[in-house]
C-alpha positions in Angstrom: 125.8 100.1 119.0 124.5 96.8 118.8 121.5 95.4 116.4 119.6 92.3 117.0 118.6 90.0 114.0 117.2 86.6 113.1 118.9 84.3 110.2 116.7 82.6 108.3 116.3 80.9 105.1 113.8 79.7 102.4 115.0 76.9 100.4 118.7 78.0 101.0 117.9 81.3 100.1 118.9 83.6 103.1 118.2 86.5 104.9 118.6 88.8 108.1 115.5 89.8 109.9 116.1 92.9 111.5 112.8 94.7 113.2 113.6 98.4 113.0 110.3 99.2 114.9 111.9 98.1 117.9 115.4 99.3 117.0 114.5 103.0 116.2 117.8 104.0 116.9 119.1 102.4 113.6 119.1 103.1 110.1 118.6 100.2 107.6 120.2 101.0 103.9 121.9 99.8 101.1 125.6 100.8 102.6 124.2 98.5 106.2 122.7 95.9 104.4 125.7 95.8 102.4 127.8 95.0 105.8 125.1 92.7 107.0 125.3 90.4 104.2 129.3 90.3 104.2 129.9 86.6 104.4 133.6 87.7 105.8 133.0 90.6 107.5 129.2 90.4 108.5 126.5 88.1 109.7 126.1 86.7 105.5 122.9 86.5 103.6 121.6 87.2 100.3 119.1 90.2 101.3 117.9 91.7 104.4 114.8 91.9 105.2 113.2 94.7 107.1 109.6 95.3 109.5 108.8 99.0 108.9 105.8 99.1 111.1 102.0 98.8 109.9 99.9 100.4 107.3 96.2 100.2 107.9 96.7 97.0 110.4 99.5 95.4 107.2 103.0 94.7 108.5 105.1 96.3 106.1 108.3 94.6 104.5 111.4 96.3 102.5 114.0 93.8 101.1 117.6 94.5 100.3 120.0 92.8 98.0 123.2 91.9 99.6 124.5 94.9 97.3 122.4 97.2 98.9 120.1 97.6 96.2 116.2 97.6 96.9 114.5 94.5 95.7 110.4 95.1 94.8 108.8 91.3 96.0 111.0 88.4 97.1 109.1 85.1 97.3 111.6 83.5 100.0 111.9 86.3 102.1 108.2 86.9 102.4 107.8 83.2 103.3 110.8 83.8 106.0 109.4 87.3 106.9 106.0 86.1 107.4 107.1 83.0 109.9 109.0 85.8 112.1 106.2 87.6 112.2 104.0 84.6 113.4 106.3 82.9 115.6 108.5 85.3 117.2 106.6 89.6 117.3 103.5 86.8 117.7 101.1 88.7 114.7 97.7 87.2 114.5 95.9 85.8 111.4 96.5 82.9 109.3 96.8 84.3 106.5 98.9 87.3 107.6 98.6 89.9 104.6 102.0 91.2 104.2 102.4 94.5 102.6 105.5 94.5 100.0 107.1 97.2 97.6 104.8 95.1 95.0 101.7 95.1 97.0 99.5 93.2 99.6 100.7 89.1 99.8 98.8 87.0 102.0 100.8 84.3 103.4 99.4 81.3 104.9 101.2 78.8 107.5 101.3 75.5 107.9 103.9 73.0 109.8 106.9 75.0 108.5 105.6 75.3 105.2 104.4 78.8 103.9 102.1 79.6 101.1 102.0 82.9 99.7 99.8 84.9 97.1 102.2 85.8 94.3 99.5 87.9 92.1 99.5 89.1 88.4 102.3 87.7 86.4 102.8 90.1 83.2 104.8 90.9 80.3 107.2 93.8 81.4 107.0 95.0 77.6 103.8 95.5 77.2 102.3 95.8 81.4 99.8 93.3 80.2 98.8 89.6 81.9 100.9 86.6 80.3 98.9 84.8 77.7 99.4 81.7 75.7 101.9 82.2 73.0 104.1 84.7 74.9 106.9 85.9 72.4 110.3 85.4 73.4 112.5 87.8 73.3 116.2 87.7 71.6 119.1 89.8 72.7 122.8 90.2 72.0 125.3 90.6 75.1 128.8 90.0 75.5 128.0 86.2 76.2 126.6 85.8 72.8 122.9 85.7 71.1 120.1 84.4 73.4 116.4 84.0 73.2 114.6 84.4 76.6 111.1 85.2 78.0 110.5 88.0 80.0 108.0 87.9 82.7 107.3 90.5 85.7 106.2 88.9 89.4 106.7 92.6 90.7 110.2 92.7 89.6 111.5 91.5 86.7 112.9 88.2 85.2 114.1 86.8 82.0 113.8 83.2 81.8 116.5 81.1 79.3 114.9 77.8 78.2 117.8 74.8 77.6 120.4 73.4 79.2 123.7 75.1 79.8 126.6 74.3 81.9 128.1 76.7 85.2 130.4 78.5 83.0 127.5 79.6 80.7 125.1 80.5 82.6 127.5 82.5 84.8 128.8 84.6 81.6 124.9 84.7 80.5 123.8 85.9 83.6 126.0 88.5 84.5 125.4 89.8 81.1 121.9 89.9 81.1 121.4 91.4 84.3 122.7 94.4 83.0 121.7 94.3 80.0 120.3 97.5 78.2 117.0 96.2 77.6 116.3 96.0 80.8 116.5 99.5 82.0 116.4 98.6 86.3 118.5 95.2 85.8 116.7 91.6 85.5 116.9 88.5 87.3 117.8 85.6 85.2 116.1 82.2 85.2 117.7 78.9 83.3 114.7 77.0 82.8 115.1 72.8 82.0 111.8 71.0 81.4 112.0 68.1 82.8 108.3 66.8 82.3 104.5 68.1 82.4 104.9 68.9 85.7 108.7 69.6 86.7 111.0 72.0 86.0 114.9 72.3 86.8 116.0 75.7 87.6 119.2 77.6 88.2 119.0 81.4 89.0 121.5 84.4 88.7 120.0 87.2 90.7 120.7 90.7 90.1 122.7 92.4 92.9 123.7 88.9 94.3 124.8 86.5 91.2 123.9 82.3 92.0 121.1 81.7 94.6 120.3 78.5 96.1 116.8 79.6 95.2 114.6 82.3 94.0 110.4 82.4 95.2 109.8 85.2 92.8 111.9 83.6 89.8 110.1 80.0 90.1 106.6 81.7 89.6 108.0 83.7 86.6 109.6 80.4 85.5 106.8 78.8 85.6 104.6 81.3 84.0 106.6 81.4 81.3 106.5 77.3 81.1 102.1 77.7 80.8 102.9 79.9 78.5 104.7 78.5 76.0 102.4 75.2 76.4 105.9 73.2 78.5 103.7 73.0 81.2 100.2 73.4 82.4 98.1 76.1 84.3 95.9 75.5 86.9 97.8 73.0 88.4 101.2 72.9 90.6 104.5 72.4 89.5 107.4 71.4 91.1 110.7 73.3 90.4 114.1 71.4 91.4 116.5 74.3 92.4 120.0 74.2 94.1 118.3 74.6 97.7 115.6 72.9 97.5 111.8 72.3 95.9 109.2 75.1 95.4 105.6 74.0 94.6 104.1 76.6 92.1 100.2 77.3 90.8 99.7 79.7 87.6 96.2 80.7 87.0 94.9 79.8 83.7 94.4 83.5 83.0 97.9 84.8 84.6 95.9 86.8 87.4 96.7 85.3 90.0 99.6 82.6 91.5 100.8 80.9 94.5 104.2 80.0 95.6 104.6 77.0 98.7 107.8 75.8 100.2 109.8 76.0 103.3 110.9 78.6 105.9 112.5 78.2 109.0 114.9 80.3 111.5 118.9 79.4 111.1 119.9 81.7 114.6 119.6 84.6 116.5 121.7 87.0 117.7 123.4 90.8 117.6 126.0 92.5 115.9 127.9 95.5 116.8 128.2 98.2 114.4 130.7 101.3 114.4 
């Protein structure tokens, strides 16, 4: 059987497209996307991304980790979803409200750049909004002692302020992603201030390890960075990743945020499956 899919990618961060409204015939899950993702054996990505069909007129989005695991929001690939669905199955409105595993995210286009509604950003201790003098939180792991913030976009994050080299944050990240304190996994953000403004950022993703970028992680990151008074709400900030820039906007009151960069289609094509 074969399966059609778009490649594309969000600040380096990538992703298969694969329309199962049109490929009924086919089951996407974690053992498929698994395959899909292969970078040996498969087309390679970090996640797949899925159209499940509408809900009351909202094209519907499921995201997969490249280890098969179910991801709740993923800032890149609902920048990349959302320009498929504009430019190639031809969905109307600008902006096109996306329905996620975290909830409703309009996303509005513009000249290959995509801005996206992020919503609430929270404390996943406590379920309440982020608020100025957010406590950190500090954790033994196999790595050693670290302090870090934790901060929910719809999944969650822990964000390490300082500077730390590869080896460090590859030990540190691995560790805290499975770390006991965080009961479904975490995605770990190494945050460097680099000004009022700008922020340098390295993620470890759970399910995936290093990413050339994380959408969900930069808002977290930069919540965190309002939070704890390194930089300000209300206004964007730039965040330097491996893959690129991401331009992020925190509410003053942590209600609401907004996430802009890049998306753009890599390749088409099918693959044949067993």
């Amino acid at each position: 059987m074969e399966l059609s899919f778009i490649k594309v990618q969000g600040t380096g961060n990538d992703f298969v497209f694969i329309d199962s409204v049109r490929q009924a015939g086919v089951t996407i899950d974690g053992e498929l996307a698994r395959r899909l993702c292969d970078r040996n054996f498969g087309i390679g990505a970090d996640g797949v991304l899925v159209y499940l069909g509408l809900d009351q007129g909202h094209p519907i989005m499921r995201i997969f980790n490249s280890d098969g695991s179910v991801a709740e929001m993923c800032g890149n690939g609902l920048r990349c979803f959302a320009r498929v669905l504009s430019e190639r199955l031809g969905f109307p409105g600008n902006p096109l409200v996306v329905r996620t595993d975290a909830g409703l995210r309009p996303c509005r286009l513009d000249q290959g750049l995509v801005t996206i509604s992020m919503g609430a950003i929270r404390d996943p201790r406590t379920g309440s909004l982020l608020a100025p003098g957010h406590a950190g939180q500090t954790l033994r792991t196999t790595a050693g002692e670290v302090t870090l913030y934790p901060a929910s976009t719809g999944n969650p994050h822990a964000i390490v302020p300082g500077r730390f080299d590869r080896e460090q944050m590859a030990r540190l990240g691995a560790a805290l992603t499975r770390h006991p304190f965080f009961p479904h996994g975490t995605n770990v953000e190494f945050m460097d201030v680099r000004g009022p403004a700008e922020i340098d950022l390295v993620v470890f993703e759970r399910g995936v390890g290093f990413t050339l970028a994380c959408g969900t992680g930069a808002v977290a990151t930069a919540a965190v960075a309002a939070a704890t008074s390194l930089c300000p709400a209300g206004r964007p900030v730039t965040l330097h990743l491996p893959g690129g820039d991401l331009i992020v906007t925190i509410e003053p009151d942590f209600s609401e945020s907004s996430l802009q960069g890049p998306a753009e289609e890599v390749f088409s094509g099918t693959i044949q499956l067993a």
